[in-house]
C-alpha positions as CSV (number, residue, x, y, z in Angstrom):
1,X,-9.1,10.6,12.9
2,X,-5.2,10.8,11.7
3,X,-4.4,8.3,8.6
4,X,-0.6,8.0,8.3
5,X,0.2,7.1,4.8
6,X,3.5,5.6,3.2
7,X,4.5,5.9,-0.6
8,X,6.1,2.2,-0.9
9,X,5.9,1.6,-4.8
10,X,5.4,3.1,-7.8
11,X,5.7,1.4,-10.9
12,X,7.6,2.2,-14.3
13,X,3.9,3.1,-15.5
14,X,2.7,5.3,-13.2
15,X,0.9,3.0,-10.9
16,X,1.3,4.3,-7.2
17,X,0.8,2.0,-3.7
18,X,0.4,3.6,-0.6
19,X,0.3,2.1,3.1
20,X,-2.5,3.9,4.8
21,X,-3.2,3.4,8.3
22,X,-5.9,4.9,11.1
23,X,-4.0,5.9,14.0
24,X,-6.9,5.8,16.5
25,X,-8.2,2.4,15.0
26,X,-5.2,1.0,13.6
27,X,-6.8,-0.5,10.9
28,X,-4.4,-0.4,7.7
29,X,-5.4,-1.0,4.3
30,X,-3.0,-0.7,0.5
31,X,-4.6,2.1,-1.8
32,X,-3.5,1.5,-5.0
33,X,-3.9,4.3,-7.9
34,X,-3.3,3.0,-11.3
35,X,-2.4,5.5,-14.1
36,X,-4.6,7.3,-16.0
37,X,-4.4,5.4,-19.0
38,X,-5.8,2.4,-17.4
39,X,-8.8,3.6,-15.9
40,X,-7.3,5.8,-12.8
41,X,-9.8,3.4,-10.6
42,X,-8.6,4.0,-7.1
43,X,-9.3,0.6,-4.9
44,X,-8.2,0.1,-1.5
45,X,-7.6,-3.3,0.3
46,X,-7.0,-4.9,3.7
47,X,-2.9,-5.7,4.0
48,X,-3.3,-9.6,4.4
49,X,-5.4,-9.9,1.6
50,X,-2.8,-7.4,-0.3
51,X,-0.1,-9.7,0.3
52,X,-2.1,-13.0,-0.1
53,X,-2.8,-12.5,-3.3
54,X,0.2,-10.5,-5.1
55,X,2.1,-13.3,-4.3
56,X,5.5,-12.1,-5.1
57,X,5.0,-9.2,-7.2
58,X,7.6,-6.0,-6.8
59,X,4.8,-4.2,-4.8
60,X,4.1,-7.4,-2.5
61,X,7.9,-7.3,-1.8
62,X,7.8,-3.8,-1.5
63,X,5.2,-3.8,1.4
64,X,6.7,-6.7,2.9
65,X,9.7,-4.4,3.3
66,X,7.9,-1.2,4.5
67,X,6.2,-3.6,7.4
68,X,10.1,-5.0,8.6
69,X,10.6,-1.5,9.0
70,X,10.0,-0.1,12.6
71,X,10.6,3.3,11.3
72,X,8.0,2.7,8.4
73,X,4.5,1.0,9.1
74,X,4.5,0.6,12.6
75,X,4.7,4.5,13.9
């Protein structure tokens, strides 16, 4: 199994999202990694949910970007 995985926001306080996606499945989820300071819980979540409900948050945008982007997402 290869998992392709795109950096596509990090916030001012350390809070990272990541596009990862199974090449042989093609299943993609978001992974995001909060800082430290607020717990460091790693969670990872399916893309539509992702973007249903971050409505229009920098990261949703972000993503929403990422995905346009035949260079990005859609290797």
């Amino acid at each position: 199994m290869t998992v392709l995985i795109d950096d596509f926001y990090g916030s001012t306080n350390g809070d990272r999202w990541r596009l990862l996606r199974d090449t042989a499945s093609g299943r993609r989820v978001v992974r995001h990694e909060p800082n430290l300071a607020s717990g460091g819980q790693v969670t990872e979540t399916g893309v539509e949910e992702f973007l249903d409900r971050t409505g229009s948050s920098p990261e949703n945008l972000a993503l929403r970007e990422l995905l346009k982007n035949p260079g990005g997402a859609n290797r």
